[in-house]
N, CA, C, O and CB atoms as a CASP TS submission, in Angstrom:
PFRMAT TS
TARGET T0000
AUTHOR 0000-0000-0000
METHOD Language model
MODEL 1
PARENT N/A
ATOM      1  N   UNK     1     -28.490-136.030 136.738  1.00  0.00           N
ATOM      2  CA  UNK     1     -28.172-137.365 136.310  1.00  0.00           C
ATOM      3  C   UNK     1     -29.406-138.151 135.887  1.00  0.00           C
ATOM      4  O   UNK     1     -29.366-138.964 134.964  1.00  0.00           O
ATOM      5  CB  UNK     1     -27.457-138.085 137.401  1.00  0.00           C
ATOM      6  N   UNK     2     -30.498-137.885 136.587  1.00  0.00           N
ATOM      7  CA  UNK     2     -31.825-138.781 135.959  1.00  0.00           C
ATOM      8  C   UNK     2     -32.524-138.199 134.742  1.00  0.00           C
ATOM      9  O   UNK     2     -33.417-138.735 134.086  1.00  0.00           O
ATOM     10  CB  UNK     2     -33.049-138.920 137.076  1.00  0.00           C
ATOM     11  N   UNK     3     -31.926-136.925 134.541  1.00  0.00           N
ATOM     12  CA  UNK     3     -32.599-136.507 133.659  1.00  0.00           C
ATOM     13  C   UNK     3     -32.161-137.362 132.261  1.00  0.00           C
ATOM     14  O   UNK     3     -32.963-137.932 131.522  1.00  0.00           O
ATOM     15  CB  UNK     3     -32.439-135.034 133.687  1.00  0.00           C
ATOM     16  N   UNK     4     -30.795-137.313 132.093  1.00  0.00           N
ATOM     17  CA  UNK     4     -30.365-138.098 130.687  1.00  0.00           C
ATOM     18  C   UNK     4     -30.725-138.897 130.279  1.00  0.00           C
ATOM     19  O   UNK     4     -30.623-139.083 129.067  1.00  0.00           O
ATOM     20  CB  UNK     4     -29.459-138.508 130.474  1.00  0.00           C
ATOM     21  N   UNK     5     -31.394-139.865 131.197  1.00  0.00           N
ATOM     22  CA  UNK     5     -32.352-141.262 130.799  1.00  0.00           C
ATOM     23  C   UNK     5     -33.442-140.574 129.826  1.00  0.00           C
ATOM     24  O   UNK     5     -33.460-140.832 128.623  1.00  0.00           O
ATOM     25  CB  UNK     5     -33.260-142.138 132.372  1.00  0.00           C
ATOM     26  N   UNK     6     -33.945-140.078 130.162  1.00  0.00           N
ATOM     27  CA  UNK     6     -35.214-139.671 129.979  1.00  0.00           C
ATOM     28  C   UNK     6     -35.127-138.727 128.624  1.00  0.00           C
ATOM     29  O   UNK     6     -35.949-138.743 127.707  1.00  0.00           O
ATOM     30  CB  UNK     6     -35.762-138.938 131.328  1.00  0.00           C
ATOM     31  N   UNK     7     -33.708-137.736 128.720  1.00  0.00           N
ATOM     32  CA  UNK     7     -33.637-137.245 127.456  1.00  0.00           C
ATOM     33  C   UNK     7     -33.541-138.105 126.049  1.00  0.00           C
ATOM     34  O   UNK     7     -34.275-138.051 125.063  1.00  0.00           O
ATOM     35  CB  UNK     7     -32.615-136.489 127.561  1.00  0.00           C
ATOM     36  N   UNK     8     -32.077-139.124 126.372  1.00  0.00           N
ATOM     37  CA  UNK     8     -32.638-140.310 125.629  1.00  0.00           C
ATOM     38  C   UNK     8     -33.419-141.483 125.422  1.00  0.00           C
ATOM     39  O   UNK     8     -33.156-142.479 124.747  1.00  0.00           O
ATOM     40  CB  UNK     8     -32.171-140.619 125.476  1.00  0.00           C
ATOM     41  N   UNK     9     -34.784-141.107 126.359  1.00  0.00           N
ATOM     42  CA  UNK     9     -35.279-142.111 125.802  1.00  0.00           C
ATOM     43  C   UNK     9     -36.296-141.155 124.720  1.00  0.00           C
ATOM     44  O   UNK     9     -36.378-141.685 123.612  1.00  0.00           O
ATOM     45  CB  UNK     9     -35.954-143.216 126.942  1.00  0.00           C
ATOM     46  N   UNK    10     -36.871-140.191 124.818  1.00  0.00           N
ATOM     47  CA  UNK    10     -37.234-139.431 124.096  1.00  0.00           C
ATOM     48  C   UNK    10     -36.987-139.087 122.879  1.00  0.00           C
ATOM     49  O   UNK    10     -37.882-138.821 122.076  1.00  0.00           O
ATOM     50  CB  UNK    10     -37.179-138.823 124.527  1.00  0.00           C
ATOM     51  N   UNK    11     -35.134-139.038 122.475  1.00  0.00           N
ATOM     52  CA  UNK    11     -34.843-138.615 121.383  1.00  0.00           C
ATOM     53  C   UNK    11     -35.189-140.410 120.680  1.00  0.00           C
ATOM     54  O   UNK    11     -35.597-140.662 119.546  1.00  0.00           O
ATOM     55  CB  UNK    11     -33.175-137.744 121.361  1.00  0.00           C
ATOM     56  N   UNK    12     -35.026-140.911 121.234  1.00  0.00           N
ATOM     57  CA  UNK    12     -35.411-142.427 120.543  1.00  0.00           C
ATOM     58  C   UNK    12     -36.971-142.912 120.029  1.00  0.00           C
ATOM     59  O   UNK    12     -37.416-143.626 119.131  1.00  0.00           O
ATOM     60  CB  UNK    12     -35.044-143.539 121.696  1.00  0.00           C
ATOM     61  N   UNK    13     -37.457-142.197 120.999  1.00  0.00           N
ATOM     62  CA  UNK    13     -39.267-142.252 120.252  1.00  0.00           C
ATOM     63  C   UNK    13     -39.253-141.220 119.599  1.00  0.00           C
ATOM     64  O   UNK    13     -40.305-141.244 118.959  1.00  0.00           O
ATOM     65  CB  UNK    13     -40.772-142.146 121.269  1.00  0.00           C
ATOM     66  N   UNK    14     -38.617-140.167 119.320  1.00  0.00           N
ATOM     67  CA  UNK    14     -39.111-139.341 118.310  1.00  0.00           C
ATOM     68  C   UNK    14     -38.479-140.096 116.973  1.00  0.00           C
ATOM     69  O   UNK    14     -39.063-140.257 115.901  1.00  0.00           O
ATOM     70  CB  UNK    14     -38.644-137.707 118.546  1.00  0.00           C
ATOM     71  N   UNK    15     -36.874-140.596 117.383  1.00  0.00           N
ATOM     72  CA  UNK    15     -36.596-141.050 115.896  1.00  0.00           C
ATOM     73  C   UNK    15     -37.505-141.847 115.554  1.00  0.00           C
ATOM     74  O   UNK    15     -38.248-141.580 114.609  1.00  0.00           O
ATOM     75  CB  UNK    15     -35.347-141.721 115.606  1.00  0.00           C
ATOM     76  N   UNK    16     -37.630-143.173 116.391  1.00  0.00           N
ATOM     77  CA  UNK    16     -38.395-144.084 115.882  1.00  0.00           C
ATOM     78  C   UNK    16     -40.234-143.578 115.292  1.00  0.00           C
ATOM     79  O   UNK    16     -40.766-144.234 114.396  1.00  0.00           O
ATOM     80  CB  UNK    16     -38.298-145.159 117.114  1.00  0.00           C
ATOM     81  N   UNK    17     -40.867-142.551 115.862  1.00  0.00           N
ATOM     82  CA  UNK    17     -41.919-141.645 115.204  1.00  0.00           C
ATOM     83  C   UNK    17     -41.836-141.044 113.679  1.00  0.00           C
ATOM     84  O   UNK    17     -42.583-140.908 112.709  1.00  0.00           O
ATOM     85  CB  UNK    17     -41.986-140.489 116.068  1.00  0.00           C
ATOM     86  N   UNK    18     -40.379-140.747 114.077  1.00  0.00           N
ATOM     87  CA  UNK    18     -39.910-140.355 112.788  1.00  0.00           C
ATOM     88  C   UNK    18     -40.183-141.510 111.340  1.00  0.00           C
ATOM     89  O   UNK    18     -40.925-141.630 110.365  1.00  0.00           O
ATOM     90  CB  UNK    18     -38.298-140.107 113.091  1.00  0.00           C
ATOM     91  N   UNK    19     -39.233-142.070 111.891  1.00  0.00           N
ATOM     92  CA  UNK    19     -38.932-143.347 110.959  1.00  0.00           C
ATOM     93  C   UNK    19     -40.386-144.304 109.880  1.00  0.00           C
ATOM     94  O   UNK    19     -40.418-144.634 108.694  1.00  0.00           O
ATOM     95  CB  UNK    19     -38.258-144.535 112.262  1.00  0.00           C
ATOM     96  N   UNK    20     -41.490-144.481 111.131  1.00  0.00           N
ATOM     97  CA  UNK    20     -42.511-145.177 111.151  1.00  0.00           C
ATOM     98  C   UNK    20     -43.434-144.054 110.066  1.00  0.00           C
ATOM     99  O   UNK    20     -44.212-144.583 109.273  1.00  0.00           O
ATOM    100  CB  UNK    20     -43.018-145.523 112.792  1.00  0.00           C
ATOM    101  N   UNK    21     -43.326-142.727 110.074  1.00  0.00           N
ATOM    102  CA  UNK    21     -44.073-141.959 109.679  1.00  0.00           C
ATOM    103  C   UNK    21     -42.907-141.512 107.772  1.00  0.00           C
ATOM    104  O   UNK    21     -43.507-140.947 106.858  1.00  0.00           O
ATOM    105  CB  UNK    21     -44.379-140.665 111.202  1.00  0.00           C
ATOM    106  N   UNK    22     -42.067-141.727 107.677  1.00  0.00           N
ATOM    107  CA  UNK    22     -41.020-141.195 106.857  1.00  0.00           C
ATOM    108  C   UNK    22     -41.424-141.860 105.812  1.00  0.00           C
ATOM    109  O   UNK    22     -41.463-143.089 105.880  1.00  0.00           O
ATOM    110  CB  UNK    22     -39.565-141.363 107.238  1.00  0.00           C
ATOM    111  N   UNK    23     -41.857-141.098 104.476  1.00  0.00           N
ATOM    112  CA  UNK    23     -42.612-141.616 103.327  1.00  0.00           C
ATOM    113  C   UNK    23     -41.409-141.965 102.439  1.00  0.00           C
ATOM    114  O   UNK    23     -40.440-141.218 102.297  1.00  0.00           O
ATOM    115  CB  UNK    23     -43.727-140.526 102.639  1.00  0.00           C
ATOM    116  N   UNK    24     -41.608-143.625 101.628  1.00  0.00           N
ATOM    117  CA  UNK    24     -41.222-144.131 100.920  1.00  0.00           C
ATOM    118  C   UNK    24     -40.938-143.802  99.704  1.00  0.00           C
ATOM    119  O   UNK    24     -41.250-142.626  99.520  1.00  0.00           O
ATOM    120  CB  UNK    24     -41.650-144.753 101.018  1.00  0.00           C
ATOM    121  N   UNK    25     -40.295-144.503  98.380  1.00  0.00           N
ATOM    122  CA  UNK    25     -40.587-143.716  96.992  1.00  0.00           C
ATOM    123  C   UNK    25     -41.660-144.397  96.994  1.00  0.00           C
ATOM    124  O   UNK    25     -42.124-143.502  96.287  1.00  0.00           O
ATOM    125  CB  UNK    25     -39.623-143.770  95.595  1.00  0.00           C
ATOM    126  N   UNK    26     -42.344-144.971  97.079  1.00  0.00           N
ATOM    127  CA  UNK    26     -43.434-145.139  96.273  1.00  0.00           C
ATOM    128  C   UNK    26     -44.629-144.161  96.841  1.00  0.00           C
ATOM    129  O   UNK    26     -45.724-144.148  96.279  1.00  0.00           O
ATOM    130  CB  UNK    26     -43.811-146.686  96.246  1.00  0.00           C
ATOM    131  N   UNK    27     -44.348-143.332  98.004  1.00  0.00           N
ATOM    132  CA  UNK    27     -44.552-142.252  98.887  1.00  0.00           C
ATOM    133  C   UNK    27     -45.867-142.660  99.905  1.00  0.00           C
ATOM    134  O   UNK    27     -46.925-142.060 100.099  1.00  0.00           O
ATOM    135  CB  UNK    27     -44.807-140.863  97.961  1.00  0.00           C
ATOM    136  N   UNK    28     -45.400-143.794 100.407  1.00  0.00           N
ATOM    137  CA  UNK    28     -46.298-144.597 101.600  1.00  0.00           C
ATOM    138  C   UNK    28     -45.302-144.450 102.582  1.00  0.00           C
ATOM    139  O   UNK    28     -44.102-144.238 102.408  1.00  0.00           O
ATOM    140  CB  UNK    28     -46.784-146.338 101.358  1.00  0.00           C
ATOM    141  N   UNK    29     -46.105-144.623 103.937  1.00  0.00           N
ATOM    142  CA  UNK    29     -44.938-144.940 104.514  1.00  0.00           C
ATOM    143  C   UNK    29     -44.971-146.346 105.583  1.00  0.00           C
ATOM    144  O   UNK    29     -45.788-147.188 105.211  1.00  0.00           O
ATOM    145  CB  UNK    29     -44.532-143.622 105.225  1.00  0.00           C
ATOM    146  N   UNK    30     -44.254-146.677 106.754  1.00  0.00           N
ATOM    147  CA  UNK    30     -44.621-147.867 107.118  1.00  0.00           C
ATOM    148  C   UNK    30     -46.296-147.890 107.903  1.00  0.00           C
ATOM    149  O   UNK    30     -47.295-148.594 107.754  1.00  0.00           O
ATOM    150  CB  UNK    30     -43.384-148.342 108.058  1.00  0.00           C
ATOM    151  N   UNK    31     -45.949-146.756 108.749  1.00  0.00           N
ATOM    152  CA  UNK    31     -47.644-146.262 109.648  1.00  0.00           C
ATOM    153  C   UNK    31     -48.679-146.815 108.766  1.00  0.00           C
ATOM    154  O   UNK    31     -49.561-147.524 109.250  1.00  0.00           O
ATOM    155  CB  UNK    31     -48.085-144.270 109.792  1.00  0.00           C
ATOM    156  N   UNK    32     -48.638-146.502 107.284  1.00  0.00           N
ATOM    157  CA  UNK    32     -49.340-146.365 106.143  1.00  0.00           C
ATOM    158  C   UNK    32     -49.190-148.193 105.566  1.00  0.00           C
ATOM    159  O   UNK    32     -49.657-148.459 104.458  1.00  0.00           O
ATOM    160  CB  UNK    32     -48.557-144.963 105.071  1.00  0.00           C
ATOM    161  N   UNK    33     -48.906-148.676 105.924  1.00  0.00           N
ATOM    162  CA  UNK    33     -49.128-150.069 105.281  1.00  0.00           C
ATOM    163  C   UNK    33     -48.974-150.806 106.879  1.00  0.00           C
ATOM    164  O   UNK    33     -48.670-151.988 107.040  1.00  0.00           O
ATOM    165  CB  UNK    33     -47.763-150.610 103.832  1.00  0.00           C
ATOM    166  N   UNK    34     -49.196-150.035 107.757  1.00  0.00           N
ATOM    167  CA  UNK    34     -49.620-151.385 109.321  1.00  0.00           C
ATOM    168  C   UNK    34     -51.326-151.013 109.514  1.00  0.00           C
ATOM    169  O   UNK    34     -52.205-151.818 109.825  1.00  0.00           O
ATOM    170  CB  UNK    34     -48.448-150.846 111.539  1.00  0.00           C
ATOM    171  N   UNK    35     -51.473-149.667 109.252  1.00  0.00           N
ATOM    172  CA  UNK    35     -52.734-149.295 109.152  1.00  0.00           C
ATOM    173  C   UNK    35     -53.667-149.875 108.284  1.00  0.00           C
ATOM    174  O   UNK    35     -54.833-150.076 108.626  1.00  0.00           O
ATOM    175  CB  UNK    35     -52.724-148.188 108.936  1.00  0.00           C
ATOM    176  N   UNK    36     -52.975-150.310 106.577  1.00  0.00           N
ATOM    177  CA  UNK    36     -53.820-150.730 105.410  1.00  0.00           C
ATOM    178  C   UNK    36     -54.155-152.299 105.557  1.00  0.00           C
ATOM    179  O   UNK    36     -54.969-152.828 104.800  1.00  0.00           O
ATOM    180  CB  UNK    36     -53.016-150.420 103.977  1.00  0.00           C
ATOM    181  N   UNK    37     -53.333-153.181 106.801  1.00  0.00           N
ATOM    182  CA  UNK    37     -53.009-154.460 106.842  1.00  0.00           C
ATOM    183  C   UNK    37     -54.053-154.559 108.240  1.00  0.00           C
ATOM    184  O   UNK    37     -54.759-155.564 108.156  1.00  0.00           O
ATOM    185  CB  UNK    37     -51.222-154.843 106.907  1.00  0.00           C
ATOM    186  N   UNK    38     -54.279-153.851 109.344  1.00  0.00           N
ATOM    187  CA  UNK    38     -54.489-154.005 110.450  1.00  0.00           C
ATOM    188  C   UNK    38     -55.997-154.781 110.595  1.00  0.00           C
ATOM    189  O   UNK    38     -56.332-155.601 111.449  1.00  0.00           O
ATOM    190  CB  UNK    38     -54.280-152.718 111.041  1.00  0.00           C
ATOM    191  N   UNK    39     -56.764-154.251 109.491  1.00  0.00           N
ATOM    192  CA  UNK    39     -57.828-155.593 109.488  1.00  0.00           C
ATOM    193  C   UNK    39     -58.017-156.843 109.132  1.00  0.00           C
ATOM    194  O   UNK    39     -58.898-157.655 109.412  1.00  0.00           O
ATOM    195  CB  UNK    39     -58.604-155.460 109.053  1.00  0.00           C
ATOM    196  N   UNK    40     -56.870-156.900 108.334  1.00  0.00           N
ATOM    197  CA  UNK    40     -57.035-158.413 107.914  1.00  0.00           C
ATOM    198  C   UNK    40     -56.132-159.099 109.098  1.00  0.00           C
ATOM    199  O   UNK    40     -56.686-160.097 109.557  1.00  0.00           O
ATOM    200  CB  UNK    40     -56.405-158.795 106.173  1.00  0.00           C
ATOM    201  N   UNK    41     -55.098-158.847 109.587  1.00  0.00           N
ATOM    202  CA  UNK    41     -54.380-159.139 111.029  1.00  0.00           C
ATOM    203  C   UNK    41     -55.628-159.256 111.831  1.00  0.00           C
ATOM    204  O   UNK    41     -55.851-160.393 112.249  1.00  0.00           O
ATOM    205  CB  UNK    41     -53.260-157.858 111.677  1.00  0.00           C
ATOM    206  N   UNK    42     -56.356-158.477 112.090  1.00  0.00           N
ATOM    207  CA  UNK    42     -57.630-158.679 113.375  1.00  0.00           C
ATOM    208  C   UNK    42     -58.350-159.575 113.259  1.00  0.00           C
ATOM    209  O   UNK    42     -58.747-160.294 114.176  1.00  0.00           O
ATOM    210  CB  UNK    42     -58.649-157.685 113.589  1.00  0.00           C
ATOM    211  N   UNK    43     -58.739-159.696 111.623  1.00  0.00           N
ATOM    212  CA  UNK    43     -59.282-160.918 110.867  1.00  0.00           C
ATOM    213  C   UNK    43     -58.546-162.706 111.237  1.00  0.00           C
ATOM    214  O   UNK    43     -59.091-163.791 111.441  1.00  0.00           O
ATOM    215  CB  UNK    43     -58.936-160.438 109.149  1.00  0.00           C
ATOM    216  N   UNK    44     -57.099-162.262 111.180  1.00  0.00           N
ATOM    217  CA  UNK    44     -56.855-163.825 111.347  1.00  0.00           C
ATOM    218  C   UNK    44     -56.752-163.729 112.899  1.00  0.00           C
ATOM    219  O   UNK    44     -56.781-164.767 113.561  1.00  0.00           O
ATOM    220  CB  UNK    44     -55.349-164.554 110.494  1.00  0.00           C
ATOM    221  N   UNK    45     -56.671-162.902 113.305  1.00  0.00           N
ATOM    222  CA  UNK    45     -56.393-163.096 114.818  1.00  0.00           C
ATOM    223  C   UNK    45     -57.908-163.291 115.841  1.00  0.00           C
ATOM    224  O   UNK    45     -57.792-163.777 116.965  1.00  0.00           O
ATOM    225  CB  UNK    45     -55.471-161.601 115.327  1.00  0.00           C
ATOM    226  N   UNK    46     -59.142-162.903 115.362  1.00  0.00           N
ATOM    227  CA  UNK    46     -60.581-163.791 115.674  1.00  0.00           C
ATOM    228  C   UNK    46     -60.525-165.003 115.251  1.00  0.00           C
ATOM    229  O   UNK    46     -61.036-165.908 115.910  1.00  0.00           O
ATOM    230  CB  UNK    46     -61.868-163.295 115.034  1.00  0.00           C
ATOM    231  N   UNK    47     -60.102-165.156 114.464  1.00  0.00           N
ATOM    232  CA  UNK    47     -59.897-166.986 113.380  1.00  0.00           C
ATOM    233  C   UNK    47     -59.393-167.682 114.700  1.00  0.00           C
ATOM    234  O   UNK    47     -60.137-168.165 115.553  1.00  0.00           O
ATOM    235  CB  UNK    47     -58.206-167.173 111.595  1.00  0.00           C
ATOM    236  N   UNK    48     -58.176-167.664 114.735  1.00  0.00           N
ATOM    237  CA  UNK    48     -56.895-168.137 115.845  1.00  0.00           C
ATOM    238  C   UNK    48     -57.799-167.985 117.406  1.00  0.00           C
ATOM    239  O   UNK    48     -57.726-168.847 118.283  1.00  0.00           O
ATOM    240  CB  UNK    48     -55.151-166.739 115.767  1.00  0.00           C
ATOM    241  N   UNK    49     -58.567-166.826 117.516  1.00  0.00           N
ATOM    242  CA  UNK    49     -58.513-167.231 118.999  1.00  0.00           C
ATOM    243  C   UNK    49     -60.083-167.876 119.130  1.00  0.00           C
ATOM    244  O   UNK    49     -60.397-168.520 120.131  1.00  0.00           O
ATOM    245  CB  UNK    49     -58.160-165.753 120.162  1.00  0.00           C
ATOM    246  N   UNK    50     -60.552-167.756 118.579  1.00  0.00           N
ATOM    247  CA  UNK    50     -61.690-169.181 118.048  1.00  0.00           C
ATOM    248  C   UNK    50     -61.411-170.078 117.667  1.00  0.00           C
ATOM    249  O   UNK    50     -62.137-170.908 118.213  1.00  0.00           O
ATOM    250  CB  UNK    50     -62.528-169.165 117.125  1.00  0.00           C
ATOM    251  N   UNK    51     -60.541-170.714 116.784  1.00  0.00           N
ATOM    252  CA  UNK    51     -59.836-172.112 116.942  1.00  0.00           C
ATOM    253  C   UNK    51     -59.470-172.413 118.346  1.00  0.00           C
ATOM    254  O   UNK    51     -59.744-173.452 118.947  1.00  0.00           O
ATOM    255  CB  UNK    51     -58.516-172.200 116.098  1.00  0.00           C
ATOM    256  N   UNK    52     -58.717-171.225 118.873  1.00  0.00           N
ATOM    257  CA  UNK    52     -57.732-172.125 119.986  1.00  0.00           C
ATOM    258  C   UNK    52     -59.088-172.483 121.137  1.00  0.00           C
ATOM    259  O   UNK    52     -59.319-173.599 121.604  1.00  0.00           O
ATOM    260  CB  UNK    52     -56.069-170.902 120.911  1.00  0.00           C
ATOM    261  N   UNK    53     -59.804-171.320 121.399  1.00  0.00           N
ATOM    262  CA  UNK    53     -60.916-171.527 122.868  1.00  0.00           C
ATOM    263  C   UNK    53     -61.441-172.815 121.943  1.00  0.00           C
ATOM    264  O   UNK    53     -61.181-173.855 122.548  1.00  0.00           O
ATOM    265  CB  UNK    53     -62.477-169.900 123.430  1.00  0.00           C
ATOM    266  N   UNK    54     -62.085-173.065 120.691  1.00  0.00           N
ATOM    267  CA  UNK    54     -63.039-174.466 120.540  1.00  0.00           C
ATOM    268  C   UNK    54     -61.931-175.773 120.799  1.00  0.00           C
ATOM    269  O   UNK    54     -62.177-176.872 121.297  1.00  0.00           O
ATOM    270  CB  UNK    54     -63.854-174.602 118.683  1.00  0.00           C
ATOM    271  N   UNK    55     -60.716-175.277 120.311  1.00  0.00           N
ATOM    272  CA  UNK    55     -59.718-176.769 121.029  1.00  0.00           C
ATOM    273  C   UNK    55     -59.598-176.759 122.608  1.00  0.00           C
ATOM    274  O   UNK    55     -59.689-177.888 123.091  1.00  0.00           O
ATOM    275  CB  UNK    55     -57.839-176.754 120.473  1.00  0.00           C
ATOM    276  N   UNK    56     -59.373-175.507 123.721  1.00  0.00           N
ATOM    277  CA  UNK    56     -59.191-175.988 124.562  1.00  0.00           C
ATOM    278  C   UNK    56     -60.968-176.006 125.430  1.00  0.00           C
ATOM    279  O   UNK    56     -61.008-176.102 126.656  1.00  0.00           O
ATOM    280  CB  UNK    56     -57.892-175.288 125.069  1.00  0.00           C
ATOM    281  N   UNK    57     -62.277-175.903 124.608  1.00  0.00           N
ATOM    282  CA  UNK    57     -63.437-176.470 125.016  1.00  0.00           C
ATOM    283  C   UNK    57     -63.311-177.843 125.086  1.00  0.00           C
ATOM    284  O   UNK    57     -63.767-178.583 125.958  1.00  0.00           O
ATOM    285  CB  UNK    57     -64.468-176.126 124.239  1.00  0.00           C
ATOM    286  N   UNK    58     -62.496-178.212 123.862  1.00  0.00           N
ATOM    287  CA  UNK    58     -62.935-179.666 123.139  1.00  0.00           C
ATOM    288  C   UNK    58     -62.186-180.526 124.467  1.00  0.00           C
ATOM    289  O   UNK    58     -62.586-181.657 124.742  1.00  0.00           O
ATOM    290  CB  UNK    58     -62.102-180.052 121.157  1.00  0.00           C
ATOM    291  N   UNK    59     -61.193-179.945 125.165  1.00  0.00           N
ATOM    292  CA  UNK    59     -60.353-180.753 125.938  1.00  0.00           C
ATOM    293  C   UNK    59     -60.754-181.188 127.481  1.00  0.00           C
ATOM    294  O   UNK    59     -60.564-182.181 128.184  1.00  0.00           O
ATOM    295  CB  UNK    59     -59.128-180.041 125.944  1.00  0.00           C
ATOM    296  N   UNK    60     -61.401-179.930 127.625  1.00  0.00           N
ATOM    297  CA  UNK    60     -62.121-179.449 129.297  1.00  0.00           C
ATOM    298  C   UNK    60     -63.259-180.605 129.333  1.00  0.00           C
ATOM    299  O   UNK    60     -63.316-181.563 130.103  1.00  0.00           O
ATOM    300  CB  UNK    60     -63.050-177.458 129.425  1.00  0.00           C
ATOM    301  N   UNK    61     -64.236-180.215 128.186  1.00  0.00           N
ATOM    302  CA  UNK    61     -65.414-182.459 127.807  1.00  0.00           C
ATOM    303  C   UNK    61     -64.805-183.089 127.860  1.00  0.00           C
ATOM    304  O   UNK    61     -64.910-183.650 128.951  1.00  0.00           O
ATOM    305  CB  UNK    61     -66.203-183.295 126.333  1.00  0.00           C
ATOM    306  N   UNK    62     -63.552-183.741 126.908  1.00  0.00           N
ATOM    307  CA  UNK    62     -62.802-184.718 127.486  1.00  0.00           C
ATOM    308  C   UNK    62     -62.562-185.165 128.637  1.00  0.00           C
ATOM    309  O   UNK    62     -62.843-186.254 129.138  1.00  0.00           O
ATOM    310  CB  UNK    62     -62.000-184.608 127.251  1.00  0.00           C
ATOM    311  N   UNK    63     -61.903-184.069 129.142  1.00  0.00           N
ATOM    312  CA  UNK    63     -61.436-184.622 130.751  1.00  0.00           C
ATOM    313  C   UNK    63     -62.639-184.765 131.376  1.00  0.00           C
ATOM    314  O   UNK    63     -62.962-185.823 131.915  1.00  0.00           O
ATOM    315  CB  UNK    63     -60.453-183.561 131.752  1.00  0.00           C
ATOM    316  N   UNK    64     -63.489-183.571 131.349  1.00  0.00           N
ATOM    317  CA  UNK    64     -64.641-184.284 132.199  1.00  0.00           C
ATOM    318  C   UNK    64     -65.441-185.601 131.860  1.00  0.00           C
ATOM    319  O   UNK    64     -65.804-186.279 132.821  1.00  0.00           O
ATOM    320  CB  UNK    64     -65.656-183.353 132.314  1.00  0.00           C
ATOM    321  N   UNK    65     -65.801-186.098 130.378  1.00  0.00           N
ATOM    322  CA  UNK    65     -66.038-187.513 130.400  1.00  0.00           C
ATOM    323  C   UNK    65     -65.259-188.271 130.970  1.00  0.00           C
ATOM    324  O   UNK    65     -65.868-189.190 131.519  1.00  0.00           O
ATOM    325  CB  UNK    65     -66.133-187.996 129.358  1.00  0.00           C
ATOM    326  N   UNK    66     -64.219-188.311 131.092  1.00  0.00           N
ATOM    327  CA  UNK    66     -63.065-189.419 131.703  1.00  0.00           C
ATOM    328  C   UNK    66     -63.670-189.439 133.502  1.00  0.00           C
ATOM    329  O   UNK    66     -64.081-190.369 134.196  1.00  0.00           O
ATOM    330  CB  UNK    66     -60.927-188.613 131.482  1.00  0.00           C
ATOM    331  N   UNK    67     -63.546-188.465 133.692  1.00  0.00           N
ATOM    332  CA  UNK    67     -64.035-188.293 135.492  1.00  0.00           C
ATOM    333  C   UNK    67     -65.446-188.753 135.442  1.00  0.00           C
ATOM    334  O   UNK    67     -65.930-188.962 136.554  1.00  0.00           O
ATOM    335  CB  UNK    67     -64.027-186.452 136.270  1.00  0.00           C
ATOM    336  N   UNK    68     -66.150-188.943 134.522  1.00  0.00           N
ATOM    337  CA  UNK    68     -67.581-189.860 134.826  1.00  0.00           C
ATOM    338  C   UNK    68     -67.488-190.906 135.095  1.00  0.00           C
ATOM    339  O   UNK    68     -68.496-191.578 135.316  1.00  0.00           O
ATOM    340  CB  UNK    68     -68.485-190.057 133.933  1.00  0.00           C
TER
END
């Protein structure tokens, strides 16, 4: 009985392996355009988490001027 879990969860990562890897007509496939995108994603995502730490710096001075 525990085994069936496990069989399907397996046949489900292989489809989904499948799927992610399964070349397009234009004969890309998705793997192939998360891979071609994944630096400029890393790119905005240093942007974003350097905005957010200099806003919540900007807030932590605040409060502490107020407590002076």
């Amino acid at each position: 009985m525990k085994l069936l879990p496990l069989i399907l969860a397996g046949t489900a990562l292989a489809a989904g392996v499948a799927y992610l890897v399964r070349k397009r007509e234009d004969g890309t496939s998705i793997l192939d355009e998360l891979n071609d995108k994944a630096p400029e994603w890393m790119e905005k995502g240093k942007q974003y988490a350097t905005q957010t730490i200099d806003q919540v710096t900007d807030r932590i001075r605040q409060r502490g001027e107020r407590r002076s």
